[in-house]
N, CA, C and O atoms as CSV, one atom per row, in Angstrom:
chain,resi,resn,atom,element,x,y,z
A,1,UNK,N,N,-247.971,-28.882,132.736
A,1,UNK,CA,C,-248.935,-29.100,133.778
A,1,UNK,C,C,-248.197,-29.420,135.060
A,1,UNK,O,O,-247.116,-30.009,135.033
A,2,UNK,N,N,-248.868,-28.975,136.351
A,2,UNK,CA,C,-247.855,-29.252,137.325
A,2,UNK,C,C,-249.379,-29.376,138.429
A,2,UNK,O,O,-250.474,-28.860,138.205
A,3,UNK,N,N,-248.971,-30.240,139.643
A,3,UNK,CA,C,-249.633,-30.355,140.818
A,3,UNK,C,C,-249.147,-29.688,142.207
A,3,UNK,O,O,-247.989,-29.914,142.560
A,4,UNK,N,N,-249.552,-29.291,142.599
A,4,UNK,CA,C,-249.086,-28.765,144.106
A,4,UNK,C,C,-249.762,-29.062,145.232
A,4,UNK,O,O,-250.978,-29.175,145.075
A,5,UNK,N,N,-249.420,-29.193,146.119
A,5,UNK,CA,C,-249.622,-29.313,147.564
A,5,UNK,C,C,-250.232,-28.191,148.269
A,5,UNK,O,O,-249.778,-27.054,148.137
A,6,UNK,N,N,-251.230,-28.448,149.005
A,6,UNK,CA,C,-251.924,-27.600,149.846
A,6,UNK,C,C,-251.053,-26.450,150.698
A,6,UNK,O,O,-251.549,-25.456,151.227
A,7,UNK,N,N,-249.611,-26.831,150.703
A,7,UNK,CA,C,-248.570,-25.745,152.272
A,7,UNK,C,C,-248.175,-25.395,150.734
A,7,UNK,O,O,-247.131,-26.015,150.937
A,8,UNK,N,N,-248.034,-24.934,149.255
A,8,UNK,CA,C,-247.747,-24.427,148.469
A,8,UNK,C,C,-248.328,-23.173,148.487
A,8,UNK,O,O,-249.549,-23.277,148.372
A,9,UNK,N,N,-247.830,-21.676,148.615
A,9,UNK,CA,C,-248.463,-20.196,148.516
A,9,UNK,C,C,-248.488,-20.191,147.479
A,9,UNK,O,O,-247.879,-20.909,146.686
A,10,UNK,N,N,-249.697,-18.804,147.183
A,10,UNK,CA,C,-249.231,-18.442,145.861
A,10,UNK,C,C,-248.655,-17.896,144.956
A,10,UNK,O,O,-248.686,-17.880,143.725
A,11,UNK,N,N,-247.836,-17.205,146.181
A,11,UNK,CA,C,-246.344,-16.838,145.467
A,11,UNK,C,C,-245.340,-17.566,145.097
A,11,UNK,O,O,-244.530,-17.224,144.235
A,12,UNK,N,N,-245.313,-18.959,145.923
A,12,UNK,CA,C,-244.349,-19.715,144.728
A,12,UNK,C,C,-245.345,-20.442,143.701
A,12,UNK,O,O,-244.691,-20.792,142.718
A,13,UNK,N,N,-246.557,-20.756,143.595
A,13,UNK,CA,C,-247.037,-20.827,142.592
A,13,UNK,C,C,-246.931,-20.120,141.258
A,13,UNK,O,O,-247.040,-20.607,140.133
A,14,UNK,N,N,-246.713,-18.955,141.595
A,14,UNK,CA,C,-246.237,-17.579,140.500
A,14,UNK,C,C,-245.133,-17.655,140.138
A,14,UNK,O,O,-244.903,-17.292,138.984
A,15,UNK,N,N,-244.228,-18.062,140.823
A,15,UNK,CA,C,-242.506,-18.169,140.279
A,15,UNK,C,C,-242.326,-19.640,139.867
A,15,UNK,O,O,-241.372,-19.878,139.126
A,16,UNK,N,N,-243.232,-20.807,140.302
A,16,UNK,CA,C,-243.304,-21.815,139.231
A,16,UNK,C,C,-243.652,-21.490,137.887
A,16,UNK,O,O,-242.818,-21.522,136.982
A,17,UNK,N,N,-245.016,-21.132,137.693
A,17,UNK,CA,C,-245.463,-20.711,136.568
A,17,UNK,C,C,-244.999,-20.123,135.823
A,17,UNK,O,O,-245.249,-20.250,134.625
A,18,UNK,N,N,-243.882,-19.001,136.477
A,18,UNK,CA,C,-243.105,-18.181,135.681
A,18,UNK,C,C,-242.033,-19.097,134.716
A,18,UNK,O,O,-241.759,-19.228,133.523
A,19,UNK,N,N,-241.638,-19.609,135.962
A,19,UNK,CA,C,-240.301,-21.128,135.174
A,19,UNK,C,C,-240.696,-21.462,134.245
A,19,UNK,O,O,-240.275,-21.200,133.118
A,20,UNK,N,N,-241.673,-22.172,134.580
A,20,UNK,CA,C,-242.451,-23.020,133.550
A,20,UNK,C,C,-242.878,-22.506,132.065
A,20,UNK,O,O,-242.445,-22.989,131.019
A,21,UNK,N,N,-243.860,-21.377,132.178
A,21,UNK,CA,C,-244.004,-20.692,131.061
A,21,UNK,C,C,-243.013,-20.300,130.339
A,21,UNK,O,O,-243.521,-19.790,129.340
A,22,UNK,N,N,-241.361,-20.217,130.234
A,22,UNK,CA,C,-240.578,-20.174,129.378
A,22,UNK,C,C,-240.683,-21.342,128.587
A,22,UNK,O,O,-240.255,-21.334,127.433
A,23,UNK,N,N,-241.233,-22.396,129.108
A,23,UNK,CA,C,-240.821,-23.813,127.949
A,23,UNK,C,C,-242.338,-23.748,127.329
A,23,UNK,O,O,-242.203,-24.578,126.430
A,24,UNK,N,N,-243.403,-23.394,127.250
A,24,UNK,CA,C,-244.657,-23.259,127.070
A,24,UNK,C,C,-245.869,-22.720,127.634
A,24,UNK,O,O,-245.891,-21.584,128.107
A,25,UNK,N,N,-246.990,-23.557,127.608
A,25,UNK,CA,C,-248.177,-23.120,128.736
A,25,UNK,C,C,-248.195,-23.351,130.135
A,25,UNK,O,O,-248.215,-24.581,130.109
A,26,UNK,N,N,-248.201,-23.112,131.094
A,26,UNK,CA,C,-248.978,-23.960,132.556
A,26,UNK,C,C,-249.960,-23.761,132.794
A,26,UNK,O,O,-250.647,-22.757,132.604
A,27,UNK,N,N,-250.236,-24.990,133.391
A,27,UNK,CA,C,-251.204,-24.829,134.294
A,27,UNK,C,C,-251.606,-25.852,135.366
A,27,UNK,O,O,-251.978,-27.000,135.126
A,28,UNK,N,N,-251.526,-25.484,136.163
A,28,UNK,CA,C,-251.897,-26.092,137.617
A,28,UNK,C,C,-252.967,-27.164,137.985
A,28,UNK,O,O,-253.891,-26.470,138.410
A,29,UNK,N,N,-253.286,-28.218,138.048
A,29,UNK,CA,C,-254.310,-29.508,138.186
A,29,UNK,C,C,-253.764,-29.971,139.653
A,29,UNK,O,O,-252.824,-29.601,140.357
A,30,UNK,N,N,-254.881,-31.038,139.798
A,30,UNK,CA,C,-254.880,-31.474,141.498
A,30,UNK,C,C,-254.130,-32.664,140.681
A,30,UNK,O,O,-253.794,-32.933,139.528
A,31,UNK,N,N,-254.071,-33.235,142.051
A,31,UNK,CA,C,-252.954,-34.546,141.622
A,31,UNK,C,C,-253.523,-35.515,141.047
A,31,UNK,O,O,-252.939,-36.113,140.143
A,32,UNK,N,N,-254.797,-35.871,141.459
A,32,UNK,CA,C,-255.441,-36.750,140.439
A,32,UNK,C,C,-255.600,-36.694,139.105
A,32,UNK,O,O,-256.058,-37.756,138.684
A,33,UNK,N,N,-255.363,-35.696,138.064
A,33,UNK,CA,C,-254.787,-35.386,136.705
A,33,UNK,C,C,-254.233,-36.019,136.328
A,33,UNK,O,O,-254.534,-36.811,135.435
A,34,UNK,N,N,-252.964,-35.876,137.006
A,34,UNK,CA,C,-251.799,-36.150,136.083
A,34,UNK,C,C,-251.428,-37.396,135.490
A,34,UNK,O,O,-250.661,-37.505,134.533
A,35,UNK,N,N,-252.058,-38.431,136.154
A,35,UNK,CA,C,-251.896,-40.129,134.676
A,35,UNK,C,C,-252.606,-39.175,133.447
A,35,UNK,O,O,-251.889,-39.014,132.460
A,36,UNK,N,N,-253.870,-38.569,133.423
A,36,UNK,CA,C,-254.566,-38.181,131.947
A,36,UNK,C,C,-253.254,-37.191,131.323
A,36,UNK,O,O,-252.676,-37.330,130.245
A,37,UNK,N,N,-253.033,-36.249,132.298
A,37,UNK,CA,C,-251.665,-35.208,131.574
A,37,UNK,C,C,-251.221,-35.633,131.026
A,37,UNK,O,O,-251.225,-35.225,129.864
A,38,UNK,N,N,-250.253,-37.124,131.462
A,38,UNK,CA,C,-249.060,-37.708,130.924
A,38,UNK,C,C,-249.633,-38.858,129.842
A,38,UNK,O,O,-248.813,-39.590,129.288
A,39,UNK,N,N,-251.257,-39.010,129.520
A,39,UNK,CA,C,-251.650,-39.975,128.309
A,39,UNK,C,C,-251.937,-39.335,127.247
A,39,UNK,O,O,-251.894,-39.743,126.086
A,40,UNK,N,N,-252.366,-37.864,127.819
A,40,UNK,CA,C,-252.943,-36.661,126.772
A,40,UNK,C,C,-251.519,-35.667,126.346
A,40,UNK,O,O,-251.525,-35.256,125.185
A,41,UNK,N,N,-250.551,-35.347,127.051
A,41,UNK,CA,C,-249.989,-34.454,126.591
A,41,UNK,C,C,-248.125,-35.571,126.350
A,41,UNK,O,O,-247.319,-35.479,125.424
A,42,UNK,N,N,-248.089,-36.138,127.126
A,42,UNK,CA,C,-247.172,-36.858,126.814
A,42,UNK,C,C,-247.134,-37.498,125.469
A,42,UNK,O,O,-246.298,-37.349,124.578
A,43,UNK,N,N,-248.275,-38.292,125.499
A,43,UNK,CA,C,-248.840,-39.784,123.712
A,43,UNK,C,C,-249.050,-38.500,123.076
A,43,UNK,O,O,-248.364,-38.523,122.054
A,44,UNK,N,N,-249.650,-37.399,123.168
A,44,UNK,CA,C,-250.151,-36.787,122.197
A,44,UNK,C,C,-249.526,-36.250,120.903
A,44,UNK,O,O,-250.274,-36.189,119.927
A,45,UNK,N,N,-248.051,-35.789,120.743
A,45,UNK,CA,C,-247.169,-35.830,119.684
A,45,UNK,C,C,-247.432,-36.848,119.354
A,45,UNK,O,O,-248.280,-36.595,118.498
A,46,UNK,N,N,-247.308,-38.293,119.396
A,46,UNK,CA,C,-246.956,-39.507,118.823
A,46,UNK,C,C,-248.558,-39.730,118.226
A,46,UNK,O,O,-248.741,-40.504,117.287
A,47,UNK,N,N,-249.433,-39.156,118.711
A,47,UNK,CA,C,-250.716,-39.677,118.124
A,47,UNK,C,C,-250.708,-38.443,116.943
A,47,UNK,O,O,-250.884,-38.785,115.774
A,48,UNK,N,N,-250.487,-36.907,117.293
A,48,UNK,CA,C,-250.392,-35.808,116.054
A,48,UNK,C,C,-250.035,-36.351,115.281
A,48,UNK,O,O,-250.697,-36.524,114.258
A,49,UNK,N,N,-248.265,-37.073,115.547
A,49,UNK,CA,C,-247.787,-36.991,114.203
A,49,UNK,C,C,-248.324,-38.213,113.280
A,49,UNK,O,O,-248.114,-38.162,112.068
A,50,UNK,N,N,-249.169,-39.553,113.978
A,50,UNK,CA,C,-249.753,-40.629,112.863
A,50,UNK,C,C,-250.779,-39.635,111.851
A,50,UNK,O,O,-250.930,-39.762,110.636
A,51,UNK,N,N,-251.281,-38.840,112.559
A,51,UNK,CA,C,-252.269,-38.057,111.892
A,51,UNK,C,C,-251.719,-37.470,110.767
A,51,UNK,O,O,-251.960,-37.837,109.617
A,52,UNK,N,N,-250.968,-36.545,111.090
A,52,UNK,CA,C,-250.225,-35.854,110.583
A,52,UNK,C,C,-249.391,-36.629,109.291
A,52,UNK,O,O,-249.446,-35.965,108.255
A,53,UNK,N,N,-248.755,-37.708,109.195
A,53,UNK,CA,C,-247.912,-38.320,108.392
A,53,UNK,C,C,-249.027,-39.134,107.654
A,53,UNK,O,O,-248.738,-39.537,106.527
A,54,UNK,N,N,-250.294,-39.430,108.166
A,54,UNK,CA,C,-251.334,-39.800,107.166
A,54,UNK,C,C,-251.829,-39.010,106.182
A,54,UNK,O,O,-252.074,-39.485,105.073
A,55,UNK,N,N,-252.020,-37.800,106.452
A,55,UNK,CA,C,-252.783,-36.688,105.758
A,55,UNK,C,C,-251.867,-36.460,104.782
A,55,UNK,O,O,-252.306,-36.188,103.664
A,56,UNK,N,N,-250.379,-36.522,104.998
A,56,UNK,CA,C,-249.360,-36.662,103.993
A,56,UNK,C,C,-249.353,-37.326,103.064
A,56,UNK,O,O,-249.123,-36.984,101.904
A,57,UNK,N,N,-249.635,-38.466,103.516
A,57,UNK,CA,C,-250.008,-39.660,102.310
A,57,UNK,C,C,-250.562,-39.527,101.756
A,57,UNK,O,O,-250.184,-39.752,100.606
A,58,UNK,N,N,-252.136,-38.995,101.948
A,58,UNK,CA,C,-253.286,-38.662,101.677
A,58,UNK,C,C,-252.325,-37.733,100.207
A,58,UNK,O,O,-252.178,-38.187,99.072
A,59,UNK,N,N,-251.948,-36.743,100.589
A,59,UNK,CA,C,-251.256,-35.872,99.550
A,59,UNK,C,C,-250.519,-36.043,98.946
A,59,UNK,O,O,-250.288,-35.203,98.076
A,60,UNK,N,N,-249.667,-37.289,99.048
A,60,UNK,CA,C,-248.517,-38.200,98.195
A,60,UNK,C,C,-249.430,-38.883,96.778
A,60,UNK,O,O,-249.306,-38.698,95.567
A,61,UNK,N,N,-250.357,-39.723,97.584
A,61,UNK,CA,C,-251.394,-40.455,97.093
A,61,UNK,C,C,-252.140,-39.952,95.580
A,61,UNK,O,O,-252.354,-40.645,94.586
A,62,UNK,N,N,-252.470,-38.366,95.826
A,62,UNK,CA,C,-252.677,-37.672,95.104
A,62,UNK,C,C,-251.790,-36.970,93.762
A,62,UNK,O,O,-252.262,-36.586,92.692
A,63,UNK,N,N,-250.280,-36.946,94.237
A,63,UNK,CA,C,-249.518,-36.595,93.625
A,63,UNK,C,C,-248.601,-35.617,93.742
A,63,UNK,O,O,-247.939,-35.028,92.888
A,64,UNK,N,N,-248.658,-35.509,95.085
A,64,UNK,CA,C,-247.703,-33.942,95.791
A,64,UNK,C,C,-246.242,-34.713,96.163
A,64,UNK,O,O,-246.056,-35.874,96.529
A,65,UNK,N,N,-245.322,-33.663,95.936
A,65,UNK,CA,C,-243.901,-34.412,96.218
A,65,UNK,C,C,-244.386,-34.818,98.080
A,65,UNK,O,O,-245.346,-34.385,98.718
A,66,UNK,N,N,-243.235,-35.833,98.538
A,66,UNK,CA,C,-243.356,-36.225,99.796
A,66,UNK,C,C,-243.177,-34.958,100.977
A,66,UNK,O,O,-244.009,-34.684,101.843
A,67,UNK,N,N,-242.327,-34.520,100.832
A,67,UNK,CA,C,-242.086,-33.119,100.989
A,67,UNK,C,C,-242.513,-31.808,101.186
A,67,UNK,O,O,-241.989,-30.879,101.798
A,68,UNK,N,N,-243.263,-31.868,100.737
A,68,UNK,CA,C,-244.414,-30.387,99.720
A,68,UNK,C,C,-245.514,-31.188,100.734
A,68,UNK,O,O,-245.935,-30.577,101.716
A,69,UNK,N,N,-246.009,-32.702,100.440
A,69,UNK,CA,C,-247.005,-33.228,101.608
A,69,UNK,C,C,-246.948,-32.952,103.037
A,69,UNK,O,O,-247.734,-32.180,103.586
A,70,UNK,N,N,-245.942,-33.636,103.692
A,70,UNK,CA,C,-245.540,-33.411,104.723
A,70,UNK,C,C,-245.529,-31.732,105.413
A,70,UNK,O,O,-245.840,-31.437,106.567
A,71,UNK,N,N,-245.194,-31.035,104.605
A,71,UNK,CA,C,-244.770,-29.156,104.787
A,71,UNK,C,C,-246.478,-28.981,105.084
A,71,UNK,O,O,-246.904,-28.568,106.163
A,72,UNK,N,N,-247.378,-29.376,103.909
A,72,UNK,CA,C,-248.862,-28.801,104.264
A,72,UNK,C,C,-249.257,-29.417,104.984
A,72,UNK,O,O,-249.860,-28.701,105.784
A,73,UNK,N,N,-249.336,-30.819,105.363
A,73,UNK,CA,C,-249.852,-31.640,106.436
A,73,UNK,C,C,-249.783,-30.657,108.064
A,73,UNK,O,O,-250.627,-30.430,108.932
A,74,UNK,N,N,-248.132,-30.217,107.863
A,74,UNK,CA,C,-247.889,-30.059,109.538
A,74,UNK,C,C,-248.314,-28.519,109.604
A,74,UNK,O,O,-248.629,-28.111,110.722
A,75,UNK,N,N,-248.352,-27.774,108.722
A,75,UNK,CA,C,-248.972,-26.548,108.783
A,75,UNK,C,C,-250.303,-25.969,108.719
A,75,UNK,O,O,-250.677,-24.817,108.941
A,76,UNK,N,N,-251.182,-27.411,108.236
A,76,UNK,CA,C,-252.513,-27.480,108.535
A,76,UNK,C,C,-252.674,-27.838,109.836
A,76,UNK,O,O,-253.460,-27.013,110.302
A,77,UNK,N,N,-252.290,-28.797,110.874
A,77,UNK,CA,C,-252.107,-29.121,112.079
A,77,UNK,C,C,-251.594,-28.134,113.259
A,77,UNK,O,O,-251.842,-28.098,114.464
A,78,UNK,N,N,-250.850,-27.419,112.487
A,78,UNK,CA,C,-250.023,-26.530,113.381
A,78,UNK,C,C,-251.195,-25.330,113.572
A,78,UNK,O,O,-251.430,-24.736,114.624
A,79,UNK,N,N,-251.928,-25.115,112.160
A,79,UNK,CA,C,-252.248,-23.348,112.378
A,79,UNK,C,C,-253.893,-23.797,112.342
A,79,UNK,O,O,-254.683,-23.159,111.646
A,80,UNK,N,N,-254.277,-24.829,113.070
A,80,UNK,CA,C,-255.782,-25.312,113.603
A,80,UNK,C,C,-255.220,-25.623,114.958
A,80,UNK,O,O,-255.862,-25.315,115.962
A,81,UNK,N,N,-254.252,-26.116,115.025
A,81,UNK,CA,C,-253.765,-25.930,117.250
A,81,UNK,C,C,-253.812,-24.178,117.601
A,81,UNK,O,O,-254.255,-23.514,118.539
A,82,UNK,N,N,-253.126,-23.865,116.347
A,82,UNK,CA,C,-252.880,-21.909,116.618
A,82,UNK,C,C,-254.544,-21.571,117.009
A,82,UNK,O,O,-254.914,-21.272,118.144
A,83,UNK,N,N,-255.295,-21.668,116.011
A,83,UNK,CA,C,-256.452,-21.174,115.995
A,83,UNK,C,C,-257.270,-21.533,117.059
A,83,UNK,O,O,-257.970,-20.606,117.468
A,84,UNK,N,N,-257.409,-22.721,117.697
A,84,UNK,CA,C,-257.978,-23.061,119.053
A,84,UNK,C,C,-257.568,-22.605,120.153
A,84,UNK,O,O,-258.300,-22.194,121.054
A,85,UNK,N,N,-255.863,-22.656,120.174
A,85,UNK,CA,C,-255.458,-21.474,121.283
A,85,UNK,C,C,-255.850,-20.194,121.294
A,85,UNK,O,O,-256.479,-19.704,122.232
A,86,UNK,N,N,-255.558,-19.660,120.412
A,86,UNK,CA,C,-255.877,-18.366,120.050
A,86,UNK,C,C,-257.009,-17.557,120.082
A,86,UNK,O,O,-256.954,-16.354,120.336
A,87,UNK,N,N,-258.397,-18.379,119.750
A,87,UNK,CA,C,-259.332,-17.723,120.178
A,87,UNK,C,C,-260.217,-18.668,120.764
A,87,UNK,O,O,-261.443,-18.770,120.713
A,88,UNK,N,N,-259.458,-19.245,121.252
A,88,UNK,CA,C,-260.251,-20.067,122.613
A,88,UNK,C,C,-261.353,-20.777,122.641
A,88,UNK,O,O,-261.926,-21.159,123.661
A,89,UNK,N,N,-261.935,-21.129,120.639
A,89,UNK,CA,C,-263.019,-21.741,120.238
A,89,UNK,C,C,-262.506,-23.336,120.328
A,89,UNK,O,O,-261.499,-24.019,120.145
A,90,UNK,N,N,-263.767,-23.436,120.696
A,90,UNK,CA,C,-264.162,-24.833,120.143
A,90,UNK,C,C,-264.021,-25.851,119.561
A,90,UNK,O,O,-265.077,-26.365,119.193
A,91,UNK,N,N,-263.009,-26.431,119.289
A,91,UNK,CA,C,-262.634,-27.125,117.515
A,91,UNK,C,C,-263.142,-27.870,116.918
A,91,UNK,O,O,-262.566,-28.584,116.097
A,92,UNK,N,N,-264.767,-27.915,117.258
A,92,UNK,CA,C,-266.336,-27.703,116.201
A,92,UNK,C,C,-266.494,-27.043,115.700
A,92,UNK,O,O,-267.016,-27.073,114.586
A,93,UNK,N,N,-265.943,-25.714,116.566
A,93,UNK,CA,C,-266.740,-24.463,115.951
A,93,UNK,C,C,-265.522,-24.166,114.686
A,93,UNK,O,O,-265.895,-23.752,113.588
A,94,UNK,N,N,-264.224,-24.394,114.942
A,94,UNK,CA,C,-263.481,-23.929,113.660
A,94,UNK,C,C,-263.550,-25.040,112.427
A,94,UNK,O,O,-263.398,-24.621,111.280
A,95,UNK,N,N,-263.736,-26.202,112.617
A,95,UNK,CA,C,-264.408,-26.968,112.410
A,95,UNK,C,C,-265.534,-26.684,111.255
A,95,UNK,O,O,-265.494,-26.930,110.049
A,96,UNK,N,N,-266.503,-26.106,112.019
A,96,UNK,CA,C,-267.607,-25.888,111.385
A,96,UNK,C,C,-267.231,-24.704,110.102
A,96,UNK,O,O,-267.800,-24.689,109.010
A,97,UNK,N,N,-266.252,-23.841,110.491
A,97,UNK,CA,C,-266.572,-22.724,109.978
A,97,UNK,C,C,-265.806,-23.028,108.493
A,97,UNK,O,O,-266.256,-22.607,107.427
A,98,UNK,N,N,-264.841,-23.657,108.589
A,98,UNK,CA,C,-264.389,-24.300,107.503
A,98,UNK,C,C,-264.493,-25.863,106.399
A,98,UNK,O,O,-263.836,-26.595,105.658
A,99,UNK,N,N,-265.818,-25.638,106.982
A,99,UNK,CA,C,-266.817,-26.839,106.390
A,99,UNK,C,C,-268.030,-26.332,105.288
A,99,UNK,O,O,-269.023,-25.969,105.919
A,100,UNK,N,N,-268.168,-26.239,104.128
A,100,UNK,CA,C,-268.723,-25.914,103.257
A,100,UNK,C,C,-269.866,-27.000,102.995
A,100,UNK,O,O,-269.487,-28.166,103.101
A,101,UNK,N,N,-271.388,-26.766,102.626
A,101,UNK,CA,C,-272.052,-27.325,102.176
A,101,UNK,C,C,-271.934,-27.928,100.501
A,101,UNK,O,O,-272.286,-27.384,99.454
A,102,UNK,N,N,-271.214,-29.434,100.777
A,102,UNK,CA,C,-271.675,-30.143,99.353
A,102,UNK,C,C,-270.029,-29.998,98.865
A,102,UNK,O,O,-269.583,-30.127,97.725
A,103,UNK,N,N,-269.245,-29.665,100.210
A,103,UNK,CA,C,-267.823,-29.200,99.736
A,103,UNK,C,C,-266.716,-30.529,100.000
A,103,UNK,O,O,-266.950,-31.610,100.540
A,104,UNK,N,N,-265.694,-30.117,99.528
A,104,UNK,CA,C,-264.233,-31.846,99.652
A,104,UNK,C,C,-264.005,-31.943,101.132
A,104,UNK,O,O,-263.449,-32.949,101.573
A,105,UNK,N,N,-264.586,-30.480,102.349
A,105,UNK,CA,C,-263.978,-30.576,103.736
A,105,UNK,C,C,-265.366,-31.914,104.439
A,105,UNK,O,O,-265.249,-32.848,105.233
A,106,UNK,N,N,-266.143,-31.560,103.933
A,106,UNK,CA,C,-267.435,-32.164,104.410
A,106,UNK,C,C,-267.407,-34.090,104.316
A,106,UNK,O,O,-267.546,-34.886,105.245
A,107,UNK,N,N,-267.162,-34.379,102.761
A,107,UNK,CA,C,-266.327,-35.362,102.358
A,107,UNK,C,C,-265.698,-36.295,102.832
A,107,UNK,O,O,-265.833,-37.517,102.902
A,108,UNK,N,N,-264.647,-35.202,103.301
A,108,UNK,CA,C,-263.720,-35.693,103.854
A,108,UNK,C,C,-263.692,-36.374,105.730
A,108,UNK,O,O,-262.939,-37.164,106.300
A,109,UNK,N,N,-265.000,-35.521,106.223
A,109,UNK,CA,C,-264.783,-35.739,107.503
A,109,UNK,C,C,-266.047,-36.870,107.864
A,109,UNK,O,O,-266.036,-37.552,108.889
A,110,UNK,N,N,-266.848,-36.913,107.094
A,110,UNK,CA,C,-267.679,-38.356,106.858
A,110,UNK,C,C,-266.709,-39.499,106.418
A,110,UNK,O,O,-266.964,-40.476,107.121
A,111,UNK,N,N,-265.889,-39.722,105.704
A,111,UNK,CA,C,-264.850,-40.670,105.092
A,111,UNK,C,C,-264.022,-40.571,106.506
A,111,UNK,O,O,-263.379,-41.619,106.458
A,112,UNK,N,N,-263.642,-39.901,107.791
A,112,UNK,CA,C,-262.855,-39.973,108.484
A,112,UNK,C,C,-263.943,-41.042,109.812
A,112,UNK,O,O,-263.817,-42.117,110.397
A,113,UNK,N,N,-264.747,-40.154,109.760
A,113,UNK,CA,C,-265.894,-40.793,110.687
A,113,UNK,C,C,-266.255,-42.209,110.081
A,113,UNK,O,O,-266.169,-43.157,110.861
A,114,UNK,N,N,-266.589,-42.424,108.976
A,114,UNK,CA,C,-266.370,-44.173,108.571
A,114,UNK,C,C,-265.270,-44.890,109.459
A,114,UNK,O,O,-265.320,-45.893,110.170
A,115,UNK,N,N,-264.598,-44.296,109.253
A,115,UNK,CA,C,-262.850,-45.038,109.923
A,115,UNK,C,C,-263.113,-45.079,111.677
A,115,UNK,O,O,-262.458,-45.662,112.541
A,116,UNK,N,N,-264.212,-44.306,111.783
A,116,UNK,CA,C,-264.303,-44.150,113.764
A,116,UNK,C,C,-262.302,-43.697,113.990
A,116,UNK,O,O,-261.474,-44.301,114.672
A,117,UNK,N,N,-262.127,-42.573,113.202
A,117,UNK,CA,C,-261.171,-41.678,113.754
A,117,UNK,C,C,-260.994,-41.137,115.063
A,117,UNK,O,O,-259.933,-41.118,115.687
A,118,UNK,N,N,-262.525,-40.532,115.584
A,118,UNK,CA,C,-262.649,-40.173,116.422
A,118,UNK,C,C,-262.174,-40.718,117.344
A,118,UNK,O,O,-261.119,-40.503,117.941
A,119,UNK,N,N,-263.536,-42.006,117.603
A,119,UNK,CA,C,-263.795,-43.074,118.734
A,119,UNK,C,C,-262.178,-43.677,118.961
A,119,UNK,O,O,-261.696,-43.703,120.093
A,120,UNK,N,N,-261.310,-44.214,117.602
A,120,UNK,CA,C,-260.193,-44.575,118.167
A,120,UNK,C,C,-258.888,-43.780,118.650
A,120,UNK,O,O,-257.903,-44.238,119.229
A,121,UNK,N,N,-259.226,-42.089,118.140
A,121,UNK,CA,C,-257.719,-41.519,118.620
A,121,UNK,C,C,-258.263,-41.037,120.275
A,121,UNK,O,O,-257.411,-40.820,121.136
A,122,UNK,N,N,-259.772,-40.906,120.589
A,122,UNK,CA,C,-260.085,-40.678,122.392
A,122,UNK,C,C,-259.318,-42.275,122.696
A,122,UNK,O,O,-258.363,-42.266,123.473
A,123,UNK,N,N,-259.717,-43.529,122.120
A,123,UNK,CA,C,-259.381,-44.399,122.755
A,123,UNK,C,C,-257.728,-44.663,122.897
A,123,UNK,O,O,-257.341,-45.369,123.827
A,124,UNK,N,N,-257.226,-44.361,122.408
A,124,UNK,CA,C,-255.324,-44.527,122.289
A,124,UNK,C,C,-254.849,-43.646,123.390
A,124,UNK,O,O,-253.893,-43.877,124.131
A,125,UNK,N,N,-255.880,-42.281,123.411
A,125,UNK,CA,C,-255.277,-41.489,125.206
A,125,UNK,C,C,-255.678,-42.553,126.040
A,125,UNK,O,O,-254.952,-43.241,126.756
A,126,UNK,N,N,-257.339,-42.653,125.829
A,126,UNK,CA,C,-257.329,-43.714,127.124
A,126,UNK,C,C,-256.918,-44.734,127.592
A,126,UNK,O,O,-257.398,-45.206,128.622
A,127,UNK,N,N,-255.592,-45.484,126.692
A,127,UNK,CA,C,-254.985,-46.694,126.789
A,127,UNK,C,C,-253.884,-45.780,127.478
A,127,UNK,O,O,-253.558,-45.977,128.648
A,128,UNK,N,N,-253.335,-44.791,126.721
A,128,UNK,CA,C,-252.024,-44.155,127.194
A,128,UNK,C,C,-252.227,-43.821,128.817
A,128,UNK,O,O,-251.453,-43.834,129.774
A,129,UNK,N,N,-253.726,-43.498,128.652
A,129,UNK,CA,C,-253.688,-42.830,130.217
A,129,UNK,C,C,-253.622,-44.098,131.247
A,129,UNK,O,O,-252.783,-43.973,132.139
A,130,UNK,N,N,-254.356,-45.245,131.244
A,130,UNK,CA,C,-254.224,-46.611,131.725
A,130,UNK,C,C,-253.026,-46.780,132.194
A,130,UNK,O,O,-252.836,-47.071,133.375
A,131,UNK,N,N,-251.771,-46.570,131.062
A,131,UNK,CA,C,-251.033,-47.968,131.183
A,131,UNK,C,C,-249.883,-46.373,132.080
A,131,UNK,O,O,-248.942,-46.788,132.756
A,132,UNK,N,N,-249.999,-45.252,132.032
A,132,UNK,CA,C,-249.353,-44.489,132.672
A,132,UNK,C,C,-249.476,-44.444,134.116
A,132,UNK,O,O,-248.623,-44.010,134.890
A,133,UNK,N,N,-250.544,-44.903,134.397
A,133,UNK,CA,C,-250.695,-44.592,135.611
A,133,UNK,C,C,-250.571,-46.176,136.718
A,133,UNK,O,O,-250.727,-46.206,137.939
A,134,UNK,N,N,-250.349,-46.985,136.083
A,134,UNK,CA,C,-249.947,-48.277,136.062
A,134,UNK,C,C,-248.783,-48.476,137.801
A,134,UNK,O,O,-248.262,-49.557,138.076
């Protein structure tokens, strides 16, 4: 994510973007963004991977080597980020589509919502974003 200045053309906007897009995505925000950028995209590995190293457990717990957990954990994580990039849905809608009536996904995301998963991983950006902009 990057901010620019009004005397910025958009031709060097284009040869930023170009830079930039070798290390990943860009994209351009006004300056008032960027504390959320740096609570959302900065914290955001560190909040994936609690997720991520839980769901592991979750699969340890069960009886999967630590290993074998961890491998499906981050490849379930990885190829549901793929799928939201990729076709630019919703991640309700993929969400939804891999939610079965009366099924272990359904289950599972009521047992997550008990925990207010939700309510607390929005709230950990919004601390991140707080104390960033500090």
């Amino acid at each position: 994510m990057a901010s620019t200045s009004s005397k910025v053309t958009p031709a060097q906007k284009t040869i930023a973007s170009t830079i930039f897009s070798t290390l990943g995505r860009c994209r351009f925000l006004e300056e008032k963004h960027m504390d959320a950028v740096t609570g959302l995209s900065g914290s955001g590995p560190a909040f994936a991977c609690v997720v991520l190293e839980s769901l592991a457990d979750g699969g340890v717990m069960m009886g999967l080597p630590r290993d074998v957990a961890i491998e499906l954990a981050a490849q379930a994580l990885s190829g549901a980020a793929h799928m939201v990039l990729e076709t630019k849905q919703h991640p309700s809608v993929i969400k939804d589509q891999v939610t079965t009536p009366a099924g272990c996904t359904i289950a599972g995301l009521l047992t997550m919502e008990d925990g207010k998963i939700r309510s607390t991983l929005a709230r950990a950006v919004q601390v991140g974003i707080r104390v960033s902009g500090i």
